[in-house]
C-alpha positions in Angstrom: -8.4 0.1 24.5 -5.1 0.7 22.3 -6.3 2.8 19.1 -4.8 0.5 17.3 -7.6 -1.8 18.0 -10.3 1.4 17.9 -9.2 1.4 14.3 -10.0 -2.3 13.6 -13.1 -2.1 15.5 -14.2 0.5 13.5 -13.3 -1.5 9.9 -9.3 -0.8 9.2 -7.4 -2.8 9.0 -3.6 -2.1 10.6 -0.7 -3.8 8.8 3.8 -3.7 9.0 5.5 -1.8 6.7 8.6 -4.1 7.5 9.7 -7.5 8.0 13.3 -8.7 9.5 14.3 -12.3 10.5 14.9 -10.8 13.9 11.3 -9.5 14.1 10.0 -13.3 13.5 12.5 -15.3 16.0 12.5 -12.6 18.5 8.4 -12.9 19.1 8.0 -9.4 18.2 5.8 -9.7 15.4 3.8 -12.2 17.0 3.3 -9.6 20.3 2.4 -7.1 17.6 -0.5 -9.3 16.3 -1.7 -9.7 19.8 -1.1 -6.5 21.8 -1.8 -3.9 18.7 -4.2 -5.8 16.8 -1.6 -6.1 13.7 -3.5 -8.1 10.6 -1.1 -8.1 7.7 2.4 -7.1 6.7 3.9 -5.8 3.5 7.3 -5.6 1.9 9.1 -4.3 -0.6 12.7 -4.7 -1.7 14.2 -1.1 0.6 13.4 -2.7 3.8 14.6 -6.4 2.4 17.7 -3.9 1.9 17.7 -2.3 5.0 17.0 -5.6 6.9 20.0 -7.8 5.4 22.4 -4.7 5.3 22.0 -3.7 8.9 22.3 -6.7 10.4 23.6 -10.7 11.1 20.7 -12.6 11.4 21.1 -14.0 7.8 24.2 -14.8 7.8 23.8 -18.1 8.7 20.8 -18.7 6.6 23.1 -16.8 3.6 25.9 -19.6 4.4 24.0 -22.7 4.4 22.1 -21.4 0.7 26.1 -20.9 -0.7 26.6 -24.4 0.3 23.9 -25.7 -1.7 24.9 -23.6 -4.8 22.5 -20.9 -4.7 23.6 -16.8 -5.1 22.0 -14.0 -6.0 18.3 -13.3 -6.7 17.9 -17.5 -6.7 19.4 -16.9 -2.7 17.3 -13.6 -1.9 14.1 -15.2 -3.3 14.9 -18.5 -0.9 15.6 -16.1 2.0 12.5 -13.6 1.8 10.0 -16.5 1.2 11.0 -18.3 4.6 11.0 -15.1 6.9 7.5 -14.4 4.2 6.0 -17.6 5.0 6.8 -17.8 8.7 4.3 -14.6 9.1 2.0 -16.0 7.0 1.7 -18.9 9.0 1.9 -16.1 11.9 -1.5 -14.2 10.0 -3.3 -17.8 9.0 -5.7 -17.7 11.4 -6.8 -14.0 10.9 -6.8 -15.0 6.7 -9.0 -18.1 7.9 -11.3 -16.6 10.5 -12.1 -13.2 7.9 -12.4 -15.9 4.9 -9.2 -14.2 3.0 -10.2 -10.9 3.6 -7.3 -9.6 5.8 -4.4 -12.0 7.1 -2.3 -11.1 4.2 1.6 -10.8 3.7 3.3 -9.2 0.4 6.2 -10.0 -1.6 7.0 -8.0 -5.0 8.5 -9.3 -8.0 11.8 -8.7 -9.3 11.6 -4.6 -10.1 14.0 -4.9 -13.0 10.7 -6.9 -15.0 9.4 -3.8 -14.3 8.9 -3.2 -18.7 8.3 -7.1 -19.4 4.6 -7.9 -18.7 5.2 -11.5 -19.6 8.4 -11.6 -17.6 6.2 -10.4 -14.6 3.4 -12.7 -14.9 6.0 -15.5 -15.0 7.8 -14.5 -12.1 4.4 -13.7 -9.6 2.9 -16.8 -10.8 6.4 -18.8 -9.5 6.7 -16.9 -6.5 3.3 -17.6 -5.2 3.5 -21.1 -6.3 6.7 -21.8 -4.4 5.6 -20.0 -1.3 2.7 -22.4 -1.0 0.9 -19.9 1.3 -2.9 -18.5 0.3 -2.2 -15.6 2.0 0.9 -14.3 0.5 0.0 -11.2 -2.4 2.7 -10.8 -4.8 3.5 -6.8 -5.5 3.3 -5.6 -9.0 3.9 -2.1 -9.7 0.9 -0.2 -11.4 2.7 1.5 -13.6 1.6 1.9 -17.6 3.8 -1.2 -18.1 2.7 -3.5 -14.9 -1.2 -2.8 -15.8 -1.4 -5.9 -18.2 0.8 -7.8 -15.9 -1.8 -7.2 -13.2 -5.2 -8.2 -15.4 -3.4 -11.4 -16.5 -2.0 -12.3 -12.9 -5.8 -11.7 -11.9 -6.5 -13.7 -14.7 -4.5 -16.5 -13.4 -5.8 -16.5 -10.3 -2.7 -14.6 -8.4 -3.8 -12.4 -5.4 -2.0 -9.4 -6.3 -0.5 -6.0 -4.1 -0.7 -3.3 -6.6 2.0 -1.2 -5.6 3.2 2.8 -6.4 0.0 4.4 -7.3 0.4 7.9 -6.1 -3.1 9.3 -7.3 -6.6 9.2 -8.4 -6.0 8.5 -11.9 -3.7 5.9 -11.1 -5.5 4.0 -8.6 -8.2 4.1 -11.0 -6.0 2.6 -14.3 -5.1 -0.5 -11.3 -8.7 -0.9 -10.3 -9.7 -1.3 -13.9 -6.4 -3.9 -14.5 -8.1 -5.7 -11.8 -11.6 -5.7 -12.8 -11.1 -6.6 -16.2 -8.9 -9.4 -15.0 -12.1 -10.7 -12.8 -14.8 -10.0 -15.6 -12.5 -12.4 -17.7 -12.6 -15.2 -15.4 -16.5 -14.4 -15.0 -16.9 -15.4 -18.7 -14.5 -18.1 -18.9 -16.8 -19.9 -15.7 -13.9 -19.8 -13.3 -14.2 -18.5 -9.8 -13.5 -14.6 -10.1 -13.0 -14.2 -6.1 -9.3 -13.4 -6.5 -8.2 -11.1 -3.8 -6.1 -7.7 -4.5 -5.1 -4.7 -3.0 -4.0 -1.5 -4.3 -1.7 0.8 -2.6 -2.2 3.9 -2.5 1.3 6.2 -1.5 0.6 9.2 0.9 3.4 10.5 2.2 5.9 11.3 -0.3 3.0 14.1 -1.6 4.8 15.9 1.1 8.3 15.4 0.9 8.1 16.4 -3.0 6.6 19.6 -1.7 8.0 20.7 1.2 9.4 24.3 1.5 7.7 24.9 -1.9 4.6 25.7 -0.8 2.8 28.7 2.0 3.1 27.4 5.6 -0.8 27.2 5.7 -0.5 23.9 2.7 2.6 22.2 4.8 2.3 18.4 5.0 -1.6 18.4 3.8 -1.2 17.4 0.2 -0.6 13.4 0.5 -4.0 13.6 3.1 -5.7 15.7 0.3 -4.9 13.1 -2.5 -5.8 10.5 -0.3 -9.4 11.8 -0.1 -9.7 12.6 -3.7 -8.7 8.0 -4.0 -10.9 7.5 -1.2 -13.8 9.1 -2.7 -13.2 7.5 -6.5 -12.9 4.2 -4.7 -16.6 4.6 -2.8 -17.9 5.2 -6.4 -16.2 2.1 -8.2 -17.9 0.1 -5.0 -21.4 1.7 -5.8 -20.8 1.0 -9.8 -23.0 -1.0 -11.4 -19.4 -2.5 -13.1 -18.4 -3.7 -9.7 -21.7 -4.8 -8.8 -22.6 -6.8 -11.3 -18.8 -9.0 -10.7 -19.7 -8.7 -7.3 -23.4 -10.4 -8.1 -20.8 -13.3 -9.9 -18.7 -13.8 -6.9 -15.7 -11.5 -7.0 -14.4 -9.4 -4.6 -13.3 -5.7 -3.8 -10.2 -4.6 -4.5 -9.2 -2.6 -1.3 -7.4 0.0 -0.7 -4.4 0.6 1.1 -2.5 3.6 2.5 1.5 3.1 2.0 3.8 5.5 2.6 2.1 6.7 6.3 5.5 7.6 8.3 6.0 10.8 9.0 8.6 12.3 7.8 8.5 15.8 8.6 10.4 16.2 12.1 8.2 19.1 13.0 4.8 17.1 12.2 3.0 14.4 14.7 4.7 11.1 14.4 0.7 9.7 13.7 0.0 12.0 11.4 -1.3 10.2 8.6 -2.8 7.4 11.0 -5.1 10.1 12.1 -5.9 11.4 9.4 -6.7 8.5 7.2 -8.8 6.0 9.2 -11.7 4.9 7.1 -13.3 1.1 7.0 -12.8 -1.1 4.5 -9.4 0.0 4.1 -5.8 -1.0 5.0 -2.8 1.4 6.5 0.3 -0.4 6.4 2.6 1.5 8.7 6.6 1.7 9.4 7.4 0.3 12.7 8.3 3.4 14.2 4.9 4.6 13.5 2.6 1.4 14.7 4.6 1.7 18.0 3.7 5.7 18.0 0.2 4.7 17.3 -0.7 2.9 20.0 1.4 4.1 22.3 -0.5 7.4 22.1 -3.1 7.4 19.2 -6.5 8.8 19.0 -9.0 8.3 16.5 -11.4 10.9 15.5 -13.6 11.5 12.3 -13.6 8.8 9.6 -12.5 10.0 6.2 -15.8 11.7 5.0 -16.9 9.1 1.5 -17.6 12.2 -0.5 -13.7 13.7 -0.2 -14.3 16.2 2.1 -12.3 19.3 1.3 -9.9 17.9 -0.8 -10.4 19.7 -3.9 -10.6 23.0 -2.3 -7.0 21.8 -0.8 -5.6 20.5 -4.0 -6.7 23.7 -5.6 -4.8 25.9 -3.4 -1.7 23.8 -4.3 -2.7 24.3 -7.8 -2.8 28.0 -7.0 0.7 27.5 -5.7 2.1 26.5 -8.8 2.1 22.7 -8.2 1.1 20.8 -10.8 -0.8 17.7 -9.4 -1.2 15.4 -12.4 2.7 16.1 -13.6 3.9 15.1 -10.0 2.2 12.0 -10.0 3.7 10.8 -12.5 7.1 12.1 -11.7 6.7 10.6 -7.9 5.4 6.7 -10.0 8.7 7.1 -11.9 11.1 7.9 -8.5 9.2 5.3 -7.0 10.3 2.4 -9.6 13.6 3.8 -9.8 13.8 3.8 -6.3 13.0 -0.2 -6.3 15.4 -0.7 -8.7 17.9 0.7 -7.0 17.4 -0.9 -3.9 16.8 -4.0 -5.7 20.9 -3.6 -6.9 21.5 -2.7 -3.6 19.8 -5.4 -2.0 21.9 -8.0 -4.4 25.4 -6.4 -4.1 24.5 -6.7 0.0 23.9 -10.3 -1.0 27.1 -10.5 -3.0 29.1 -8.4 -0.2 27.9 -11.1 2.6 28.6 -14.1 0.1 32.3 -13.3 -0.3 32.8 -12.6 3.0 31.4 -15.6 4.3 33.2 -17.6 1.5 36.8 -16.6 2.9 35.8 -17.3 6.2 35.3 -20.7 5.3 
């Protein structure tokens, strides 16, 4: 039995950090589903980036859409809800035999609404409604300006991915967007079961402190943070809060581990697989690293619900001059800046292709 399917088995669920057109026409995706027991997917605008950038399979798609008079973010949009819908169609029978608990596929909003909360409820609320698939979350950052965006999306009945949350505290500000989102719906009789995740970002812990730190704390500051979420998120499921909206109907906000590739050359390529396996939870991996993972994957212990040793491990960081709080917030910041720049990116790639194609023609 793969580990990939050990995992599953023993409650985790194993999404794709990634989605190409090539990955759908090709069957890959669909052998993943089968041969590693993939149940989800996510995206983000990098690897729509990365996908259109380094390669032709949208040029054709890019052509036809110039024809009709669409460009830009109108075109992308168009573009990443087929290949998004296709693998929801692909994940429909997971969504439907787990009654929407896994099955899922993600696409975020425009990260330049990232300071407009009514810009962003607009724009989740479209994209879902012109996807037309149950099983498609739209991403909304959960940062101190995408909180409100969140509770009303919830509100509205959107299933919302909420994205770059880096810690404790700010996993904890999303679960609360999302909770008072559902305790409104409680009280205004609709039906409060709106599904959510909330995405938890592991691995760039590392990369922020790497060669900064004694050899002894190398690469074990994302796991440690991890633990310190996992354990906050145990207690908001034994609250009385999230009982009592779980008595009305609602449903758990789960969490998901982002950011699991490896990135230290030096470090297992599983790394954080390993490490983080824990039921009722999602990893979303790179490709690189699902492929890793069950090619040679083990699993071991399940995170421990109380932490473990995390805050002795975060307090030796501390000891090491890193302030844990303060880089939260600077990674949350990097992170959004990061979208936005491969969001211009992403739509100069668009432009790039458009012109070429348009003198070829």
């Amino acid at each position: 039995m793969r580990a990939t399917q050990k995992l599953h088995e023993l409650g985790q669920s194993v999404w794709l950090d990634n989605i190409t057109r090539d990955l759908l026409t090709s069957g890959t995706l669909k052998r993943y589903i089968t041969d590693l027991s993939l149940t989800g997917l996510t995206s983000n605008p990098t690897i729509f980036d990365h996908a259109m950038k380094n390669s032709s399979h949208y040029d054709s798609a890019i052509r036809s859409k110039l024809t009709e008079g669409k460009s830009g973010e109108t075109l992308f949009f168009e573009l990443a809800i087929e290949d998004l819908a296709q693998a929801a169609d692909l994940f429909r029978p997971i969504w439907d035999r787990t009654n929407g608990v896994d099955g899922w596929v993600s696409l975020e909003v425009s990260p330049l609404l990232a300071h407009d909360t009514n810009a962003t409820l607009a724009a989740a609320r479209a994209l879902h409604q012109r996807a037309g698939k149950p099983n498609l979350f739209i991403k909304i950052p959960g940062t101190a300006e995408g909180l409100p965006a969140i509770e009303a999306a919830i509100f509205a009945g959107v299933p919302i991915n909420v994205t770059l949350l880096f810690s404790r505290e700010q996993y904890l500000a999303a679960a609360d967007a999302y909770l008072r989102g559902v305790e409104r719906r409680i009280d205004a009789g609709l039906n409060p079961a709106v599904p959510s995740v909330a995405s938890l970002f592991v691995s760039r812990w590392d990369v922020a402190v790497s060669g900064k730190v004694p050899d002894e704390l190398t690469n074990r500051l994302g796991i440690a943070v991890a633990q310190r979420t996992y354990r906050a998120y145990q207690e908001l499921l034994a609250s009385a809060r999230f009982q009592r909206a779980a008595n009305a109907g609602a449903r758990a906000q789960r969490l998901l581990w982002a950011s699991t590739g490896t990135k230290d050359p030096t470090a297992s390529d599983i790394l954080y697989v390993k490490a983080l396996a824990a039921p009722f939870t999602i990893n979303t991996m790179p490709e690189g690293t699902l492929r890793a993972y069950g090619d040679h994957g083990e699993v071991h212990e399940m995170l421990a619900p109380d932490g473990g040793d995390c805050e002795r491990v975060l307090a030796s960081f501390s000891e090491a001059g890193i302030g844990i709080d303060a880089l939260a917030a600077r990674l949350q910041d990097e992170g959004a800046a990061s979208f936005v720049k491969s969001w211009n990116d992403l739509l100069a790639c668009i432009e790039s292709k458009s012109a070429t194609i348009r003198e070829a023609s």
